[in-house]
C-alpha positions in Angstrom: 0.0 0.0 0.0 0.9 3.6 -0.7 2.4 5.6 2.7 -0.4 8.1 3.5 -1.5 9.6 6.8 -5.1 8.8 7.4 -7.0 11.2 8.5 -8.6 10.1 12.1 -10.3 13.6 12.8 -14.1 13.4 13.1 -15.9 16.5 12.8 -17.8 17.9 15.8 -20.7 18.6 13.3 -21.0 14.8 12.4 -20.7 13.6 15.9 -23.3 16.0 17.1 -25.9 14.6 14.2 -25.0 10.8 15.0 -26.0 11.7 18.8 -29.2 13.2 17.5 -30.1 10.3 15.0 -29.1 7.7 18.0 -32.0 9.9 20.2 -34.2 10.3 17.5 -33.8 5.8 17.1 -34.5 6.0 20.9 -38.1 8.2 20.7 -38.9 6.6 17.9 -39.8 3.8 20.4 -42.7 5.8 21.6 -44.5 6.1 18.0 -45.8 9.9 18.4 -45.9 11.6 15.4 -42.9 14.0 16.6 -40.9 11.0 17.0 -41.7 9.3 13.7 -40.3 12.6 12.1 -37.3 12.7 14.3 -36.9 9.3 13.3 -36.9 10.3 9.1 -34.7 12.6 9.8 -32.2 10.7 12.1 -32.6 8.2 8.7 -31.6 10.9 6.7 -29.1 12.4 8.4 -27.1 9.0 9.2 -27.2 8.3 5.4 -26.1 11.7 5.0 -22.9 10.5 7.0 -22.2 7.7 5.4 -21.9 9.4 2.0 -19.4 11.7 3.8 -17.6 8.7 5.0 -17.7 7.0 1.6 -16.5 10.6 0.2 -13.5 10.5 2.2 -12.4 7.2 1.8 -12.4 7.5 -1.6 -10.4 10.7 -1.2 -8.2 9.0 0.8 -7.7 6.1 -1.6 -6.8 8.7 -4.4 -4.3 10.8 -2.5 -2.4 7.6 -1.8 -2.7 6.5 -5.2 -0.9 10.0 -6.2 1.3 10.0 -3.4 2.1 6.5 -4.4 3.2 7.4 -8.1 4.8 10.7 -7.1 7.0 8.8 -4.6 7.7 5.8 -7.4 8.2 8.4 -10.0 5.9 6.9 -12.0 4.0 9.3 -14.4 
């Protein structure tokens, strides 16, 4: 594999929204009508965070392919 620092910081803003969604899950329980939309949204923001996460790992993947070739010096 290429040499690459992975990036290990998680954003306050993420970890703040899985909290939310994880209390939203947890209302849910009740079946009011506030929690079944806290629940879409927890949904929706969780899948939001996962596309994030896929995001970066494929930025991640292409930096070390670059870094990779620029340290082979490969074109």
């Amino acid at each position: 594999m290429w040499p690459f620092a992975r990036r290990s910081h998680v954003s306050t803003e993420s970890e703040t929204a899985k909290r939310d969604a994880e209390s939203s899950l947890n209302e849910a329980h009740a079946r009011t009508p506030e929690s079944e939309a806290k629940l879409t949204e927890s949904r929706r923001v969780k899948e939001q965070i996962r596309a994030h996460n896929r995001a970066n790992a494929y930025s991640d993947f292409i930096e070390g392919v670059v870094l990779g070739r620029l340290n082979d010096g490969r074109p």
